[in-house]
C-alpha positions as a Markdown table, in Angstrom:
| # | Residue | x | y | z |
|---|---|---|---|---|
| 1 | Unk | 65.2 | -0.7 | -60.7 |
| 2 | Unk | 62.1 | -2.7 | -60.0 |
| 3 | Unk | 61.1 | -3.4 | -55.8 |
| 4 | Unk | 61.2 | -6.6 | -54.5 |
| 5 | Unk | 59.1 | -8.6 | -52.3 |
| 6 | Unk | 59.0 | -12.7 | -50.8 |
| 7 | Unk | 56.5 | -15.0 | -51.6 |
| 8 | Unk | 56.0 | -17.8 | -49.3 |
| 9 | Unk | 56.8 | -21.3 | -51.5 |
| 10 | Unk | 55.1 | -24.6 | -50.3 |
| 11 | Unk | 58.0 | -25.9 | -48.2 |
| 12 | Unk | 58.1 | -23.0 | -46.2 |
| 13 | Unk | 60.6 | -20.8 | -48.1 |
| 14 | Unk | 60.6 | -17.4 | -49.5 |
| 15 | Unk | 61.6 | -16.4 | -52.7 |
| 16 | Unk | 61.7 | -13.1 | -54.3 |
| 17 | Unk | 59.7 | -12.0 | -57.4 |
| 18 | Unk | 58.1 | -8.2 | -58.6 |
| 19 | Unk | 56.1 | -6.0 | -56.7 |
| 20 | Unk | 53.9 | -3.1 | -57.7 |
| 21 | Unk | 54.7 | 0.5 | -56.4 |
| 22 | Unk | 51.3 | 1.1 | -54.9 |
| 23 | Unk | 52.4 | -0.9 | -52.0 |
| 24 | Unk | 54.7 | 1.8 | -51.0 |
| 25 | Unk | 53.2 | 2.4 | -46.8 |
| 26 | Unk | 54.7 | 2.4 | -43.6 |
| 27 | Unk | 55.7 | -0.5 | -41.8 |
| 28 | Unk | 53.8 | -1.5 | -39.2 |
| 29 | Unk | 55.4 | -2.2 | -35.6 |
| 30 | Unk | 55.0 | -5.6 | -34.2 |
| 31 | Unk | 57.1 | -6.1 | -32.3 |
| 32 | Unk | 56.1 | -7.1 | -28.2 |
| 33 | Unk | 56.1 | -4.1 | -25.8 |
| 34 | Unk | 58.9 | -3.9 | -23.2 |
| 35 | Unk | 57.0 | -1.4 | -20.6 |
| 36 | Unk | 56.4 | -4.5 | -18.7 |
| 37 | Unk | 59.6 | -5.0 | -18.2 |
| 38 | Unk | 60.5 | -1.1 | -17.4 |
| 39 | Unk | 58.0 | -0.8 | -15.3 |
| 40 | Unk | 58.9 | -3.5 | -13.1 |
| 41 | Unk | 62.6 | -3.0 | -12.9 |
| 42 | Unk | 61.3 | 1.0 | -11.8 |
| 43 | Unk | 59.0 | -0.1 | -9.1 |
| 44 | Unk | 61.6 | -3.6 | -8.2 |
| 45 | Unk | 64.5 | -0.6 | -7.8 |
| 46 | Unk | 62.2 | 1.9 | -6.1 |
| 47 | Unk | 60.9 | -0.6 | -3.5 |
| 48 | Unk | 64.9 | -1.8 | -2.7 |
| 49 | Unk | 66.5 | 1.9 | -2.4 |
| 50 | Unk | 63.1 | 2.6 | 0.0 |
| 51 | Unk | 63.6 | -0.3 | 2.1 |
| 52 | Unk | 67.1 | 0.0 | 2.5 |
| 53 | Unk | 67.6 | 4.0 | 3.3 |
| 54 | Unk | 64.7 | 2.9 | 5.9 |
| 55 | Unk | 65.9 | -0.1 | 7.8 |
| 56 | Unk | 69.6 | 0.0 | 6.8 |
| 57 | Unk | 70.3 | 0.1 | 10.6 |
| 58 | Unk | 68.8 | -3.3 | 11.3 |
| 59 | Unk | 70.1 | -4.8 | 8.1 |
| 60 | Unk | 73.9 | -3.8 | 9.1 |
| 61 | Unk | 73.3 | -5.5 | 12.7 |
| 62 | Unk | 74.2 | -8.9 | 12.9 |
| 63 | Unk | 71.6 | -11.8 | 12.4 |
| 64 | Unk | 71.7 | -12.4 | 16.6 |
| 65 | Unk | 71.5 | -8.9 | 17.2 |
| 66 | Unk | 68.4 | -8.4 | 14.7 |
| 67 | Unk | 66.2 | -9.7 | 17.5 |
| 68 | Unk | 66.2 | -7.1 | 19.9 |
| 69 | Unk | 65.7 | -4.6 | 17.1 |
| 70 | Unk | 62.4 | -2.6 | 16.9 |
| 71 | Unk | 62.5 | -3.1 | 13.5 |
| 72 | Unk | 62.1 | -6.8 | 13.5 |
| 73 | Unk | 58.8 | -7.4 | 14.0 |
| 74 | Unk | 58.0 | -5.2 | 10.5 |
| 75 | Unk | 61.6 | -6.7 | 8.5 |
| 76 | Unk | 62.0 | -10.4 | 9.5 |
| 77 | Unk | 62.0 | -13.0 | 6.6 |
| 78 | Unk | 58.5 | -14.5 | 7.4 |
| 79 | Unk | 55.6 | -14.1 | 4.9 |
| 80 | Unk | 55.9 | -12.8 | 1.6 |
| 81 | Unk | 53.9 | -11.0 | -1.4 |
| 82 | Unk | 57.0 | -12.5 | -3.4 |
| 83 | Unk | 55.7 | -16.0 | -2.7 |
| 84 | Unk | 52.1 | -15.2 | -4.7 |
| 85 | Unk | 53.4 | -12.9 | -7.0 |
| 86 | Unk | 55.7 | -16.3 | -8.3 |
| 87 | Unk | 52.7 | -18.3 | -8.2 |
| 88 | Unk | 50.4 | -16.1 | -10.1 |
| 89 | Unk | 53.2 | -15.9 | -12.7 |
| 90 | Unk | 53.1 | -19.1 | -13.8 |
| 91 | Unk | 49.6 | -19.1 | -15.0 |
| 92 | Unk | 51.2 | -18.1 | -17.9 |
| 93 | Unk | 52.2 | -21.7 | -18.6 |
| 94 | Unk | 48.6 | -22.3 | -18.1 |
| 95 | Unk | 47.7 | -19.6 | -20.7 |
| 96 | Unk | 49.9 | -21.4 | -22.7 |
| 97 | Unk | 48.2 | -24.7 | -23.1 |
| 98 | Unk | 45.0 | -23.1 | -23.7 |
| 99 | Unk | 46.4 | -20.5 | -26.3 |
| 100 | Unk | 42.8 | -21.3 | -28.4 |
| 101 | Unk | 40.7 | -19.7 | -25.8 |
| 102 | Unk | 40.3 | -16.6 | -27.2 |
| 103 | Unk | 38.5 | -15.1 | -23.8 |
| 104 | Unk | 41.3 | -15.4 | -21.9 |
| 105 | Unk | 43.0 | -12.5 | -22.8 |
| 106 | Unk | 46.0 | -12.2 | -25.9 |
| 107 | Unk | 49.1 | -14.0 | -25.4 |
| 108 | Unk | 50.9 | -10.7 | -25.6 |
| 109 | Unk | 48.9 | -9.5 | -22.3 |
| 110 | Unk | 49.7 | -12.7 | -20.3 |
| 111 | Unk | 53.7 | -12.7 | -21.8 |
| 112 | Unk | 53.4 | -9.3 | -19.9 |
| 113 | Unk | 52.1 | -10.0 | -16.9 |
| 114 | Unk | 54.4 | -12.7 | -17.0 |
| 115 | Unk | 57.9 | -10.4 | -16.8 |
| 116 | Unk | 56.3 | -7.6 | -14.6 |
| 117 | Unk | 55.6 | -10.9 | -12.0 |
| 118 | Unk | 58.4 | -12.6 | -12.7 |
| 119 | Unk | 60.5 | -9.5 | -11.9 |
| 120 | Unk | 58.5 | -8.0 | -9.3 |
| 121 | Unk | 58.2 | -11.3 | -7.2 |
| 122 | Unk | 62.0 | -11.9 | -6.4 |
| 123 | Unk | 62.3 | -8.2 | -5.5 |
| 124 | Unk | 59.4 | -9.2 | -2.6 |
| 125 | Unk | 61.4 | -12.6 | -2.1 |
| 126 | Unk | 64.7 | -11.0 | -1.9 |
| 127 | Unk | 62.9 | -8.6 | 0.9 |
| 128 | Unk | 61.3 | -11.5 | 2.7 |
| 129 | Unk | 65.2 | -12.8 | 3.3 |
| 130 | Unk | 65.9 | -10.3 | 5.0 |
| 131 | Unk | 69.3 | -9.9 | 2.9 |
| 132 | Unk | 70.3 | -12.9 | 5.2 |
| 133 | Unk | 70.6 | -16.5 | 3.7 |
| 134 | Unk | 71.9 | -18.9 | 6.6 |
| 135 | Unk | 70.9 | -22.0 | 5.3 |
| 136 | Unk | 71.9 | -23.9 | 2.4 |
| 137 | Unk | 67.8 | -24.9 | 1.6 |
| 138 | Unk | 67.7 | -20.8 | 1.1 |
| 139 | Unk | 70.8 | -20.6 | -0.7 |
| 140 | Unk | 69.6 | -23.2 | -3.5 |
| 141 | Unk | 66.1 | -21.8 | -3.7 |
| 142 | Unk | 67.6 | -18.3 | -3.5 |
| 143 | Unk | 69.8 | -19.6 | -6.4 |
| 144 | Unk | 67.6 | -21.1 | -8.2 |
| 145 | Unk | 65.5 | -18.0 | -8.6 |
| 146 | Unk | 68.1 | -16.1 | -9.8 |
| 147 | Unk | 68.9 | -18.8 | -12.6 |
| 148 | Unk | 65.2 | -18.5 | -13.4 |
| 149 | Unk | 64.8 | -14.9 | -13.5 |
| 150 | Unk | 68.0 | -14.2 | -15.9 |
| 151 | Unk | 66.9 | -17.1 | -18.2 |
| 152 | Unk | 63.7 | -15.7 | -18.5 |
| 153 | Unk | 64.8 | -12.2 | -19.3 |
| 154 | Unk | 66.7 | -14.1 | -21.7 |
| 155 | Unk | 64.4 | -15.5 | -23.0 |
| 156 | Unk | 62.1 | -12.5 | -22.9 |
| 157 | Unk | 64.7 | -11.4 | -25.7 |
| 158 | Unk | 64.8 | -14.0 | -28.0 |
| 159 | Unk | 60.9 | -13.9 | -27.9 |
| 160 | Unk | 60.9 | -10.0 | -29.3 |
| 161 | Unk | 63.1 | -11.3 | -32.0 |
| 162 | Unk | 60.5 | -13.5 | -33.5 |
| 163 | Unk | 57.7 | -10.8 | -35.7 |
| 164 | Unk | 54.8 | -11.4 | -34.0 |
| 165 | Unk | 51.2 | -9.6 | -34.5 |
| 166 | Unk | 49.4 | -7.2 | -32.3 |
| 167 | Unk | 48.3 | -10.2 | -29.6 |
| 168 | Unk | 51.7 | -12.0 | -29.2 |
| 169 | Unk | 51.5 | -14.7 | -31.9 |
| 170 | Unk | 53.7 | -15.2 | -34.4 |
| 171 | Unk | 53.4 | -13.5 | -37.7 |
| 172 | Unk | 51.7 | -15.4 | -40.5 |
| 173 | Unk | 54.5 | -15.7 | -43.6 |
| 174 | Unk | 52.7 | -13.3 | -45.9 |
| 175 | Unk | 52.2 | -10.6 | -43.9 |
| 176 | Unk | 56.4 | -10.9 | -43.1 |
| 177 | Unk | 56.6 | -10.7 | -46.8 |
| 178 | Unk | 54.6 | -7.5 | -47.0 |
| 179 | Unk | 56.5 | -6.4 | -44.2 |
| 180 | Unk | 59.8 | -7.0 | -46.3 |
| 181 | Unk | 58.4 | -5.8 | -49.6 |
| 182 | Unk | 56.9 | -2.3 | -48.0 |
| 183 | Unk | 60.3 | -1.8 | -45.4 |
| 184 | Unk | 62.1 | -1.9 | -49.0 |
| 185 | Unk | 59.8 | 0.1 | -50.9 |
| 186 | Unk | 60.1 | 3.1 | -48.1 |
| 187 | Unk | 63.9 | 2.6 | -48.5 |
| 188 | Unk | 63.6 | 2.9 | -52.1 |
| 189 | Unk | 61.8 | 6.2 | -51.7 |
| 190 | Unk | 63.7 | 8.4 | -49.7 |
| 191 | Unk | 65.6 | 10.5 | -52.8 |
| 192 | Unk | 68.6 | 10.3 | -53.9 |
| 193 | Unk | 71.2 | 7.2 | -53.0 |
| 194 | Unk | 68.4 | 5.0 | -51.3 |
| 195 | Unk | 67.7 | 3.0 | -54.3 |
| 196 | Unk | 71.9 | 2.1 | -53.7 |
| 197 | Unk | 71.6 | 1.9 | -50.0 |
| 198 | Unk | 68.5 | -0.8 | -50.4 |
| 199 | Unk | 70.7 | -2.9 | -52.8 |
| 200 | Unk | 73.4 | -2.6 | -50.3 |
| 201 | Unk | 71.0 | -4.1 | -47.7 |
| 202 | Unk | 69.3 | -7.2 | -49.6 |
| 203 | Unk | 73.1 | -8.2 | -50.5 |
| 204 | Unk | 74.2 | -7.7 | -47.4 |
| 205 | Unk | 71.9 | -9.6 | -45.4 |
| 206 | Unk | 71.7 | -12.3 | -48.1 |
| 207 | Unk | 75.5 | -12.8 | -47.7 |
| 208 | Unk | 74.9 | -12.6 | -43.7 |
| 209 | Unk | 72.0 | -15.4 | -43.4 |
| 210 | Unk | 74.0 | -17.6 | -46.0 |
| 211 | Unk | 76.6 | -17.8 | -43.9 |
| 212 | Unk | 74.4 | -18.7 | -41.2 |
| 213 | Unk | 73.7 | -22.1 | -42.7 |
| 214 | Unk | 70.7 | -24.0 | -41.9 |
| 215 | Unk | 68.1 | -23.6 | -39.1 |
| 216 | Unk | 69.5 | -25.5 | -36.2 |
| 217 | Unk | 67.7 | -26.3 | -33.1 |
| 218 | Unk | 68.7 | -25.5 | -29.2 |
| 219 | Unk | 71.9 | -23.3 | -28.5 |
| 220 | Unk | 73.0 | -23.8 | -32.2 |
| 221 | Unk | 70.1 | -21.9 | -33.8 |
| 222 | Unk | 70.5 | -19.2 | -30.8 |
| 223 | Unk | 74.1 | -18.5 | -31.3 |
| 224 | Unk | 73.7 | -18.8 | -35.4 |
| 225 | Unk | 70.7 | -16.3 | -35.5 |
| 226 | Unk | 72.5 | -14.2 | -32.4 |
| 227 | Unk | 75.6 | -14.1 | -34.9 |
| 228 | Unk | 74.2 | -13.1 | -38.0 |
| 229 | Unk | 72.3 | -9.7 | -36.7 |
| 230 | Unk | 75.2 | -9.4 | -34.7 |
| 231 | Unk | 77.2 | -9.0 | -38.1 |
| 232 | Unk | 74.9 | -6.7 | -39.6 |
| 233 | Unk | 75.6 | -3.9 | -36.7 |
| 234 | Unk | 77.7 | -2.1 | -39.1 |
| 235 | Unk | 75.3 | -1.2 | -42.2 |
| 236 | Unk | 73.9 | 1.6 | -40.6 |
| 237 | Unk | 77.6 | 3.9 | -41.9 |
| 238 | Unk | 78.0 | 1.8 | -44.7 |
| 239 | Unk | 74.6 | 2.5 | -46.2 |
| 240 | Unk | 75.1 | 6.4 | -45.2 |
| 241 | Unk | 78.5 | 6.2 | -47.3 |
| 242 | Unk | 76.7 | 4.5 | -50.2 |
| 243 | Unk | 74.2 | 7.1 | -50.4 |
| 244 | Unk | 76.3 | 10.1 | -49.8 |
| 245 | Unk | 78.8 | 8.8 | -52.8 |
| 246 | Unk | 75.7 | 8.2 | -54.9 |
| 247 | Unk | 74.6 | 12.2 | -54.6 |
| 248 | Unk | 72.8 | 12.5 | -51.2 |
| 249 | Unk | 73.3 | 15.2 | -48.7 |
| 250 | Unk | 74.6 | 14.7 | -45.5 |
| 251 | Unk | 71.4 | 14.9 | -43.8 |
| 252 | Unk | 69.3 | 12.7 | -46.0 |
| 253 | Unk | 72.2 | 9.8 | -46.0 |
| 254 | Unk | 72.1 | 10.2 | -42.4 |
| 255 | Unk | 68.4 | 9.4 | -42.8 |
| 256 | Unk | 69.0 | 6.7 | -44.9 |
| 257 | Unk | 71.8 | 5.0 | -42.9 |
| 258 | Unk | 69.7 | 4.5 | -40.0 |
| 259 | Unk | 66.5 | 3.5 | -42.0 |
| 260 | Unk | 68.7 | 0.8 | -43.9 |
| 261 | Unk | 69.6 | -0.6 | -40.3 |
| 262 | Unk | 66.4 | -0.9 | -39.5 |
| 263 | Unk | 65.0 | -2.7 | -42.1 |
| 264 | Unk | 68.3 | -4.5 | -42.5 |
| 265 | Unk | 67.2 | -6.3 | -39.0 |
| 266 | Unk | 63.7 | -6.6 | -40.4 |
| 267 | Unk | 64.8 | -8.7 | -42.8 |
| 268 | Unk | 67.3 | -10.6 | -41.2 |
| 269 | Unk | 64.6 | -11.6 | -38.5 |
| 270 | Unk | 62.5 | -12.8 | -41.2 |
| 271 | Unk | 65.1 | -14.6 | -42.9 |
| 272 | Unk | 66.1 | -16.4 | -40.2 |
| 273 | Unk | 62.5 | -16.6 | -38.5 |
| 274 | Unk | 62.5 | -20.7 | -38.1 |
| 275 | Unk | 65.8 | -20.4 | -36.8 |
| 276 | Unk | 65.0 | -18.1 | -34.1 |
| 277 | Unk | 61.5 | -19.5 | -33.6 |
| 278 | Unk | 63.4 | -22.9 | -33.0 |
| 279 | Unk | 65.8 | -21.1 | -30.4 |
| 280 | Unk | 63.7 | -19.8 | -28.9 |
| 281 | Unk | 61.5 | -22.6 | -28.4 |
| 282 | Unk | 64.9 | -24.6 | -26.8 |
| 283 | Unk | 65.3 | -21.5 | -24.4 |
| 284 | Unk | 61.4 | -21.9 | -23.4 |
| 285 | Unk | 61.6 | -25.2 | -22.6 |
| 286 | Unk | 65.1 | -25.1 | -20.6 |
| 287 | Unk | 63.5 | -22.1 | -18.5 |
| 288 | Unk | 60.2 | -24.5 | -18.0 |
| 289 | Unk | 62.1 | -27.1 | -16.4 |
| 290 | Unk | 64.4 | -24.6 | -14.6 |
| 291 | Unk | 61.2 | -23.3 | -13.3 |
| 292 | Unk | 60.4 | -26.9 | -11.8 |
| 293 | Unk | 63.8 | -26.9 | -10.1 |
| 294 | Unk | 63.6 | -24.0 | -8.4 |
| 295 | Unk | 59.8 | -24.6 | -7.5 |
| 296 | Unk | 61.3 | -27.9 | -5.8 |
| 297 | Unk | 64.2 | -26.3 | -4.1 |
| 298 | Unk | 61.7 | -23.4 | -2.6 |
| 299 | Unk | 59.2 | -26.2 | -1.3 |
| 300 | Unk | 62.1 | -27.5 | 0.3 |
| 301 | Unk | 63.1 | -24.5 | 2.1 |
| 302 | Unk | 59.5 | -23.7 | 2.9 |
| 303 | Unk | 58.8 | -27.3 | 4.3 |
| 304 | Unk | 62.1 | -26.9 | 6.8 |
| 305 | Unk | 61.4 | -23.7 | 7.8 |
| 306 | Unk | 57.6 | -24.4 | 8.8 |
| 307 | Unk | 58.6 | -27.9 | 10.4 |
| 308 | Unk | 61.8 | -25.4 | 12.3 |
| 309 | Unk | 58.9 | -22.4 | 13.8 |
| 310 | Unk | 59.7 | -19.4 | 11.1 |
| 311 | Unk | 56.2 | -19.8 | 9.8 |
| 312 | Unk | 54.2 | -16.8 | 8.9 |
């Protein structure tokens, strides 16, 4: 059976037609790298289990009693790394609007500097409370913050799930099609059953996306993209028992199970690559003006507290 691979059509759509053998390679990894976000959960979690074995004393003693502590000078909410850390993170947006300036750095570097600081900061924030929030200008802005930060890890998802190239921007339409036409051809070539196994997954997802309907914009083009790899969790066994009926041994259908799950995703992200690029625009622009909310409750809380005495 001949390999398949997309061609990009004029309106933006892809349609199938033959390709030769010779393009048989790996297929390359783009998708964005997560150790920003592992690193900064790691050193977020380190600094809190630190802090509190050290000064769990003086955070057990009530607020009143806090003052007398010898600890209070070093733990009291005033001044905070948090508060620049927050800051520096949203040149990003800046970054943003001047994604043609090459000199600036890739987009992929600043989307990373952008989680580790927009995880990193709250932990500092969270420290500068002093685990103690007794007014309601902290309790919104405290709020706030935590609205921001899971919407942007949220966000941070949807973002992977569009392919993107080495610096962060999104994959040009043929290179998506030579990712779909090589993922198959590898399929296609590990022995016996894979050539099954591959037809299992083009139908599969075909059926999938189909069902999906049309690219929507804002939450409906989340949940419809959200849905439709969600349905394709289960081709991983059912491509191992296609390939094990069609001859393979239990080893190499194993094999082939887990690469027809992978590329099963592959393809499913390119197939429904407006959708999620529309999705995930919504979710960008909802965290944006989140972002301006909680900027306006913490100048808020900052303007009452200076105007009260708790400066730095």
């Amino acid at each position: 059976m001949q390999a398949l691979s997309l061609s990009v059509l004029p309106s933006g759509g892809m349609t199938r037609k033959p390709a030769d053998s010779a393009s048989l390679r790996a297929v390359p990894s783009r998708s964005a790298s997560s150790w920003p976000l592992v690193a900064a959960l790691g050193v977020t979690l380190v600094a809190l289990v630190v802090l509190t074995s050290y000064s769990w004393k003086y955070y057990n003693l009530p607020p009143e009693a806090r003052l007398d502590s010898p600890l209070h000078r070093q733990l009291r909410s005033s001044g905070s790394v948090g508060h620049l850390l927050i800051l520096l993170n949203l040149l990003y947006l800046v970054r943003r609007r001047l994604v043609n300036v090459s000199w600036l750095g890739s987009m992929r570097a600043w989307m990373d500097w952008h989680v580790f600081t927009g995880l990193l900061g709250p932990a500092f924030i969270v420290l500068h409370s002093a685990f103690t929030l007794r007014t309601w200008p902290a309790i919104a802005s405290s709020a706030a913050l935590a609205i921001v930060v899971v919407t942007g890890l949220f966000g941070r998802y949807l973002y992977r799930l569009v392919p993107r190239v080495s610096d962060g921007r999104e994959e040009p339409r043929e290179e998506l099609a030579a990712d779909v036409d090589h993922a198959l051809m590898a399929l296609r070539g590990l022995g016996v059953g894979s050539v099954q196994a591959a037809e299992l997954v083009e139908q599969r997802v075909e059926a999938t996306v189909a069902k999906a309907g049309m690219a929507r914009t804002g939450i409906g083009a989340i949940i419809s993209a959200l849905r439709s790899l969600w349905q394709l969790r289960g081709i991983a066994p059912m491509a191992r028992a296609t390939a094990f009926g069609a001859g393979a041994s239990a080893e190499s259908a194993q094999e082939i199970g887990r690469a027809a799950a992978q590329i099963s995703r592959l393809i499913a992200r390119v197939d429904l690559v407006d959708t999620l690029a529309r999705g995930a625009a919504f979710w960008r622009g909802l965290h944006r003006n989140l972002v301006v909310v909680m900027l306006l409750t913490a100048s808020l809380h900052l303007t009452i507290a200076i105007y009260l005495g708790f400066g730095p």
